[in-house]
Legacy VTK file of the C-alpha trace (Angstrom):
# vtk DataFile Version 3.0
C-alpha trace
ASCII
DATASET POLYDATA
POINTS 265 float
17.605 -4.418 15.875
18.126 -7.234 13.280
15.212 -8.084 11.535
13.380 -11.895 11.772
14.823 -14.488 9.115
12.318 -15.417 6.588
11.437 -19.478 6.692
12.272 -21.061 3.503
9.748 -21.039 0.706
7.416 -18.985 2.683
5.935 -16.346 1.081
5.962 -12.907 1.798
2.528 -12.046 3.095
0.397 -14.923 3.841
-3.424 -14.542 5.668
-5.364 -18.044 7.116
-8.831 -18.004 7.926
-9.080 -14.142 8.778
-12.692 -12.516 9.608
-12.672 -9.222 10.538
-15.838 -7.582 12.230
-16.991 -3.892 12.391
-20.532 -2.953 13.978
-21.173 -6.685 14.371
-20.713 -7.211 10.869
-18.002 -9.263 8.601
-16.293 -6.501 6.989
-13.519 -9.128 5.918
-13.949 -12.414 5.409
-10.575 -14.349 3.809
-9.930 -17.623 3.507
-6.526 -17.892 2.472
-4.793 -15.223 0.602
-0.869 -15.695 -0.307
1.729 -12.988 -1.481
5.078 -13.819 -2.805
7.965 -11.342 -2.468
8.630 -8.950 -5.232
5.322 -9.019 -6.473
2.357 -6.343 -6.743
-1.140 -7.615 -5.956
-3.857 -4.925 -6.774
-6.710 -4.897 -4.708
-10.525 -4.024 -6.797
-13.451 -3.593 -5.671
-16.596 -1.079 -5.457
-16.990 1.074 -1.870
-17.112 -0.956 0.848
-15.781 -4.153 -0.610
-13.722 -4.657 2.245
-9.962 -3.293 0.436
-9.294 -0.494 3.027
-10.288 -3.357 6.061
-7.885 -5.532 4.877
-4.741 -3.087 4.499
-5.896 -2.067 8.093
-6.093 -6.099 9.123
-2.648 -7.063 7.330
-1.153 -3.826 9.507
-2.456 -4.361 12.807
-4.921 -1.785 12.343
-8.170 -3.272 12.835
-8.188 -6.624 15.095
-8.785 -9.858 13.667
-11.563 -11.309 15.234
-10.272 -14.752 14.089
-7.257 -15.942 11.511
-3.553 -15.466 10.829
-2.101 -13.462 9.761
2.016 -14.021 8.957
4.659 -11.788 7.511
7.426 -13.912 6.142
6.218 -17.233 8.184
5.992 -15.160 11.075
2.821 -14.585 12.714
1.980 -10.887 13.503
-0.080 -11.658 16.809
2.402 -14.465 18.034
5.800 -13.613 20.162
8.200 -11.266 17.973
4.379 -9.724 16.599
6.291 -5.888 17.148
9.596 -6.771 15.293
8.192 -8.047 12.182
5.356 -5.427 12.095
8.211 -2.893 11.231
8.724 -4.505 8.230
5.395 -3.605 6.958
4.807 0.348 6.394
0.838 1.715 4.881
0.567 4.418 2.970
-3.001 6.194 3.211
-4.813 7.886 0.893
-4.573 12.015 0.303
-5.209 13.881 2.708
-5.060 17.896 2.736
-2.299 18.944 5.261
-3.059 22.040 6.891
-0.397 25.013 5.603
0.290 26.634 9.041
1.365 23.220 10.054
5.020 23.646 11.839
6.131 20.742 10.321
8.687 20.394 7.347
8.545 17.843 4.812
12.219 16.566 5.701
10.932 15.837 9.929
7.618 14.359 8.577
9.387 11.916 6.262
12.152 11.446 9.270
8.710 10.040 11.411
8.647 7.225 9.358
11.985 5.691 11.247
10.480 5.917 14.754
8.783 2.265 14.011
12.421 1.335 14.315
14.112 3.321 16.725
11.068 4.601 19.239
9.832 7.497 20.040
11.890 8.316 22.655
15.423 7.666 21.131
16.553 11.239 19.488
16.565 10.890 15.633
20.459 11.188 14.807
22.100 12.060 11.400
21.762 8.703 10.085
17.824 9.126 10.508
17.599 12.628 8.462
20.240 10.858 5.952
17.913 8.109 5.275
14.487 10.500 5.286
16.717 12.617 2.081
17.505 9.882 0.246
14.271 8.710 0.406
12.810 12.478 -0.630
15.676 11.694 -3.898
14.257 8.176 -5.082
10.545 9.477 -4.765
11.632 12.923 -6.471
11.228 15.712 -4.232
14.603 15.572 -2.105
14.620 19.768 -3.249
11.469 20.479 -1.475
12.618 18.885 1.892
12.842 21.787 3.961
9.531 23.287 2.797
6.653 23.496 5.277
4.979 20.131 4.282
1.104 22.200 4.211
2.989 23.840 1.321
3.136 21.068 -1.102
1.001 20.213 -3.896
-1.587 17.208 -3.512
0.780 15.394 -5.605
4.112 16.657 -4.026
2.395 15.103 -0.535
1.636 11.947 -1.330
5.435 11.386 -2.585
6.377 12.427 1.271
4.275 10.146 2.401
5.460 7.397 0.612
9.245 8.290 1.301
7.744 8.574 5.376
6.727 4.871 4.617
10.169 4.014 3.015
12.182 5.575 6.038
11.010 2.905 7.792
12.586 0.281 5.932
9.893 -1.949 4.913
9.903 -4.914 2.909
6.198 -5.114 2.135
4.400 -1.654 1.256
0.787 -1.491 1.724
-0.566 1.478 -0.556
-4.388 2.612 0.750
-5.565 4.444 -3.145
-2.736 6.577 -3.483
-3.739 8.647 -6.332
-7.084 9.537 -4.821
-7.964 12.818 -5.151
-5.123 13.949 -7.455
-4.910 15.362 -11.010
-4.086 12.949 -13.969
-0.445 13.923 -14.127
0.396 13.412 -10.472
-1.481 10.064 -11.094
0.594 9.348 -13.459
3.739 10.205 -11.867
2.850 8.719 -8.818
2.368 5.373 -10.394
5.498 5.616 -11.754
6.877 6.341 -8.670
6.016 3.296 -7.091
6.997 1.035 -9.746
10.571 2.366 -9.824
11.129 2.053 -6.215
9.117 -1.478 -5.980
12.069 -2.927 -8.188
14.743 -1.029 -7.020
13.874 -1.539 -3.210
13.149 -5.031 -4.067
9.395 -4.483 -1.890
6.477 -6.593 -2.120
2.974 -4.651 -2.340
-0.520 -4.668 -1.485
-2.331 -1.709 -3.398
-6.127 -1.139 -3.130
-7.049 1.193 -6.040
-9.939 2.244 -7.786
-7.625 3.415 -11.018
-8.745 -0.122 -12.946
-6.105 1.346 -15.973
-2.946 1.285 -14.171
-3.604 -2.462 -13.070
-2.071 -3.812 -16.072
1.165 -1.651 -15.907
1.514 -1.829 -12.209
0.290 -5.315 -10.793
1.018 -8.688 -11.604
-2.039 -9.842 -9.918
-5.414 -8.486 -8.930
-7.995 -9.531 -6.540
-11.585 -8.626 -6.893
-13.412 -7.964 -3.266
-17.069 -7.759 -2.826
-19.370 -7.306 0.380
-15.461 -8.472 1.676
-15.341 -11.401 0.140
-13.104 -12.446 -2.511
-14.720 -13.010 -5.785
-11.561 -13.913 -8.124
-7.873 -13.282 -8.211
-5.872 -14.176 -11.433
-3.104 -12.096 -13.927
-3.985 -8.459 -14.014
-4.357 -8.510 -17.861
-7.085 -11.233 -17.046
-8.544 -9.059 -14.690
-9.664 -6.269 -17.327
-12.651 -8.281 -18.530
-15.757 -5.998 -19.545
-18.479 -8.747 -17.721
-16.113 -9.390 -14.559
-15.901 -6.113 -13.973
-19.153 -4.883 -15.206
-20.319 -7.692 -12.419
-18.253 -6.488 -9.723
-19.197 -2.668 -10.023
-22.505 -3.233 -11.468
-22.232 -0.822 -13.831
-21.956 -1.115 -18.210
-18.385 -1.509 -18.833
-16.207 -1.475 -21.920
-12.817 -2.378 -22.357
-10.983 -0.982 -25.313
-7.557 -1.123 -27.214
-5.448 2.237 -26.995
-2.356 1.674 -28.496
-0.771 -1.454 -26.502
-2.429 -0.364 -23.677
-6.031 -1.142 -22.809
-8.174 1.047 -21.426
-12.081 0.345 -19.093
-14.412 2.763 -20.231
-17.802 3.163 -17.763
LINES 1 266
265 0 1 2 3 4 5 6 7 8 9 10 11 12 13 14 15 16 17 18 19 20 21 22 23 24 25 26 27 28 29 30 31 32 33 34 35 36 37 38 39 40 41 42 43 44 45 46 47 48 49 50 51 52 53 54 55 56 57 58 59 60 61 62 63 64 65 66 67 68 69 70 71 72 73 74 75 76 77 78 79 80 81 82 83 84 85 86 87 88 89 90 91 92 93 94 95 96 97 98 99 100 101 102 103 104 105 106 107 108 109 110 111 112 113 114 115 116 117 118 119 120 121 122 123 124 125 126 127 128 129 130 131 132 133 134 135 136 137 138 139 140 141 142 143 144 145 146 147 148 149 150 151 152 153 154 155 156 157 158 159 160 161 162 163 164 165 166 167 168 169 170 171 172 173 174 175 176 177 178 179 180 181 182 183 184 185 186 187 188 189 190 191 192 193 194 195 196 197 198 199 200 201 202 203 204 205 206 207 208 209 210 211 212 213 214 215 216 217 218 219 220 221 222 223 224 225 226 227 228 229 230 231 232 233 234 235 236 237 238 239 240 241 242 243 244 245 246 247 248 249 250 251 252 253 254 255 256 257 258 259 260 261 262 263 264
C-alpha cells in the first residue's frame, strides 16, 4: 500500500493542543510541539515527567483526551489515521526475554512488517529479506537464527530496533533504549542509532535518561516536568549545570572531558 504524500513544508511530527489523562490526572499536557524530518529531538526529564506518555500519545498508545496529533500534515485520528500510523514504529525499553521462548531472533524481527502487511497475510521471502538486512545495518544479521531468549541484553535491544525498522518507518520513537544495559552496549547502541538515523534518512523522538549522549546524538532536547514542557533549545544548550540541576533537583556539574562534556550528579 503506497504510503500518504507529505504536504509541503509540513513538518514531520507535529502535536496541537494535546492533554493526555491517566487516573484523572494530566499526565501530558502540550501545547504545540513541532519535529522536522531528519532530525533527533531528545526527550529529559526526571520519573514521571510525562516522556514515556508522550511516545505512547504520538503512537496511538494512550488516547488523547484532547489535541492533534499529525504525522506529515496528516492527522493520526482523522480518515487515513491506520495508513500513516505505519510510518511511525516505538521501540521500548529492555526487557528480559524469557530463554525457552520458541521464538528466533530472525521471526521476531520479521513481526515488525505485519503493521504493513496484516496479520493474516503469510510473511513471504521479501518479508524475511527485509527482517536480515535489517539484523546487518543494526549488527547482528549472524545471530538471526538464534533463539532470541539467548541474546545478550545488548544483542536484544538491536533486534528490537531492526523489528521497528522492518516496518519501514520514517519517524522512530525510541522509549530509553539503553536502560538497563552495560556501558559498552550503551555505547554501541547509541551508535547504532545514529548510523541508521542518517542512512535511513528517519526522524526521531528519544526519551532518555543518558543526559551524556544528548550532545552526540540529538540536535534538540526538550525538558518535561510534572508533563509539562519546561524548555526546548540546541542540545549543547541543554547541558547547563542550573537547568538541569532545576529539572532533577539534584547538585549537578557539568565538566570538560576532552571535546566532549560530561554531567556529573
Amino acid at each position: 500500500m503506497p504510503r500518504l504524500v507529505a504536504m509541503a513544508n509540513e513538518p514531520a511530527l507535529s502535536l496541537r493542543d494535546v492533554t493526555v489523562k491517566r487516573r484523572g490526572r494530566v499526565a501530558l499536557r502540550m501545547d504545540a510541539l513541532d519535529l522536522d524530518k531528519g532530525r533527533v529531538l531528545g526527550v529529559i526529564g526526571p520519573n514521571g515527567a510525562g516522556k514515556s506518555t508522550l511516545l505512547a500519545a504520538v503512537c496511538g498508545l494512550l488516547r488523547l483526551s484532547c489535541g492533534v496529533v499529525q504525522l506529515f500534515g496528516h492527522d493520526l485520528a482523522g480518515p487515513g489515521a491506520s495508513q500513516a500510523r505505519r510510518d511511525i514504529a516505538l521501540v521500548m525499553q529492555a526487557q528480559d526475554v524469557d530463554p525457552r521462548l520458541p521464538i528466533s531472533v530472525l521471526e521476531s524481527v520479521m513481526s515488525g512488517g505485519y503493521a504493513r502487511r496484516g496479520w493474516l497475510r503469510s510473511p513471504g521471502r521479501e518479508l524475511a529479506r527485509r527482517a536480515l538486512e535489517m539484523l546487518e545495518l543494526v549488527g547482528i544479521g549472524h545471530l538471526a537464527g538464534r533463539p532470541l531468549g539467548q541474546l545478550s541484553g545488548g544483542e536484544q535491544q538491536r533486534a528490537a530496533i531492526a523489528r521497528a525498522l522492518t516496518q519501514q518507518p520514517r519517524v522512530l520513537l525510541l522509549d530509553e533504549p539503553t536502560s538497563a544495559l552495560d556501558w559498552r552496549a550503551q555505547r554501541d547502541i547509541l551508535g547504532c542509532i545514529a548510523s541508521l538515523r542518517e542512512r535511513l534518512e528517519l526522524t526521531v523522538l528519544l526519551a532518555t535518561h543518558d543526559l551524556n549522549s544528548l550532545e552526540s546524538l540529538c540536535h534538540e532536547v526538550l525538558c518535561l516536568e510534572s508533563g509539562h514542557p519546561l524548555w526546548r533549545g540546541p542540545a549543547r544548550e541543554a547541558l547547563d549545570a542550573d537547568r538541569l540541576g532545576g529539572l532533577y533537583q539534584a547538585e549537578v556539574a557539568v565538566v570538560s572531558h576532552g571535546e566532549r562534556r560530561v554531567v556529573l550528579f
